[in-house]
C-alpha positions, 0 to 999 in steps of 0.5 A: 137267367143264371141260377145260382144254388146257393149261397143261401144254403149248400145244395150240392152237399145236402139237396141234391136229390131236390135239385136233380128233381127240380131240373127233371121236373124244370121249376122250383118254388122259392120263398122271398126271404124277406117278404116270404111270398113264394114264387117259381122259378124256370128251370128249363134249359132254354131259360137257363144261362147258366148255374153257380153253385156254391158248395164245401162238398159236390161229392153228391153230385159228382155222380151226377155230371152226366146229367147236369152236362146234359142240361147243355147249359154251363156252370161254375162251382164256387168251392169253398175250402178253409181248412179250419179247426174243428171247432170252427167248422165242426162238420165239413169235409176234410180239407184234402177230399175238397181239394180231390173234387176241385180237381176232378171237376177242372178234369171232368167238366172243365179247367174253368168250372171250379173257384176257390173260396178261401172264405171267409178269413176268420182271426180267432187265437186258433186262426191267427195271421200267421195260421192263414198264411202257412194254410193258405199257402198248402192249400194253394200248392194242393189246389194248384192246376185247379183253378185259375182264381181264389176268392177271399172275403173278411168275416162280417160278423153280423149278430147271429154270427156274434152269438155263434161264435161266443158261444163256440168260443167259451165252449172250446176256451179260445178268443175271436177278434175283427181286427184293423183294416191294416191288419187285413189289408197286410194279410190280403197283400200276402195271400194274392202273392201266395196265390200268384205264385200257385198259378192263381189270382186273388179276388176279393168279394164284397169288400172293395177296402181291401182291394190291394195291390195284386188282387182284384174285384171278385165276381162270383156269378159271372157270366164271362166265366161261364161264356168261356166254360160253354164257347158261346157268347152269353149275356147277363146285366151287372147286379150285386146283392149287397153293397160293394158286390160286382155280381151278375144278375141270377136268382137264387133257389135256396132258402137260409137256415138249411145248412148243417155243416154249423161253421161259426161264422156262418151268415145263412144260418142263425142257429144250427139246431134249427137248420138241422130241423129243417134238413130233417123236414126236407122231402127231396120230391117236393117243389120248395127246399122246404115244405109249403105250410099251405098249397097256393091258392093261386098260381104262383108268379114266374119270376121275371128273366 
């Protein structure tokens, strides 16, 4: 089983201590996101493939990489760096320590351990076409010796993501738009040449329209990687989460509406307010991201490897 920690919420940024707690202790308690039954997840290494963490800051457990090494599973980091204005990412790390940490992990831990996630690419009058393309390009030439991939994705703008950016955007007297698939289309050409240029391949996750020339279908749970990454054959069936997904089959051990860093786009998080309630509700000793509002009256199931 790949455990994937999470593209719920960022774990490494805000969780770490739960997480190390929870490899010490080998489980977690996960709640369903639809149904809200919890449930246990195995996190002993004999039942762990492999770990992808998805993250805009491991600088929490950088410190930390002799224990996750100790583990003798592998993992990939899915690092997203976007570099955008703050007023729509207001709380991220600065661009260029991100850039700092990729690099350490590819030295650290592996060449093949950090993925760039260029993700996802937002047309705002602040991030225009011509905005990607001069900001892709610097950080491509920074992130250069890091990575041998870079994932991009189109923002989906679901409702609550609607509501975040009209929001931010009256606030902050700027204008958003989802522009024509040739407008994207034209744009992804672009970056995949950027990126080959730096030593990397575009891929694009989820969203198989924009498949151009040169760029390719994003895996980001992949189990090949991660093969590669510990030197032993490994296995994992094909399974996406959503349409038009070309993932492996993991089991996600985060929860939605956790994550603090308040980027307008965000599809995890319908209000931030909320989700730094629920970062202060967090005690890193318990067994769930989230407190429990009762102790289970029986034992919860083991979910499936």
């Amino acid at each position: 089983m790949i455990v994937s920690a999470s593209y719920r919420t960022d774990i490494p940024a805000f969780y770490p201590q739960w997480f190390l707690r929870r490899l010490q202790e080998g489980f977690a308690l996960v709640r369903n996101p639809y149904s809200a039954q919890m449930y246990r997840v195995d996190l002993r290494p004999q039942h762990v493939t492999g770990f992808v963490f998805w993250t805009r800051n491991f600088g929490p457990l950088l410190d930390h990489l002799d224990r996750l090494r100790a583990l003798g599973r592998p993992f990939a980091v899915q690092f997203s760096i976007t570099n955008y204005p703050r007023a729509i990412e207001p709380a991220v790390i600065p661009a260029e320590k991100a850039v700092a940490q990729m690099h350490r992990l590819a030295r650290e831990v592996h060449p093949l351990c950090p993925v760039w996630r260029y993700d996802p690419v937002l047309f705002t009058s602040l991030t225009p076409p011509d905005f990607h393309l001069g900001n892709f390009a610097g950080l491509a030439a920074q992130l250069e010796g890091s990575t041998d991939e870079v994932v991009i994705s189109f923002a989906q703008i679901y409702a609550k993501s609607r509501r975040n950016l009209d929001a931010a955007a009256r606030r902050h007297r700027f204008t958003w738009e989802d522009p024509a698939d040739e407008t994207k289309r034209a744009l992804a050409a672009d970056l995949a040449e950027i990126a080959r240029r730096h030593g990397m391949r575009l891929t694009v996750c989820s969203q198989p329209d924009y498949l151009v020339e040169g760029a390719g279908e994003a895996r980001c749970v992949d189990v090949r990687r991660l093969a590669r990454i510990s030197g032993e054959p490994l296995d994992a069936p094909l399974k996406g989460n959503r349409p038009g997904c070309a993932c492996h089959e993991s089991r996600d051990i985060g929860e939605y509406d956790t994550c603090p860093h308040g980027c307008l786009y965000c599809y995890a998080v319908r209000n931030r307010r909320a989700a730094l309630a629920r970062y202060r509700a967090h005690d890193p000793a318990a067994p769930s991201l989230l407190p429990l509002e009762k102790e289970p009256s029986r034992p919860l199931p083991l979910l499936e490897r």
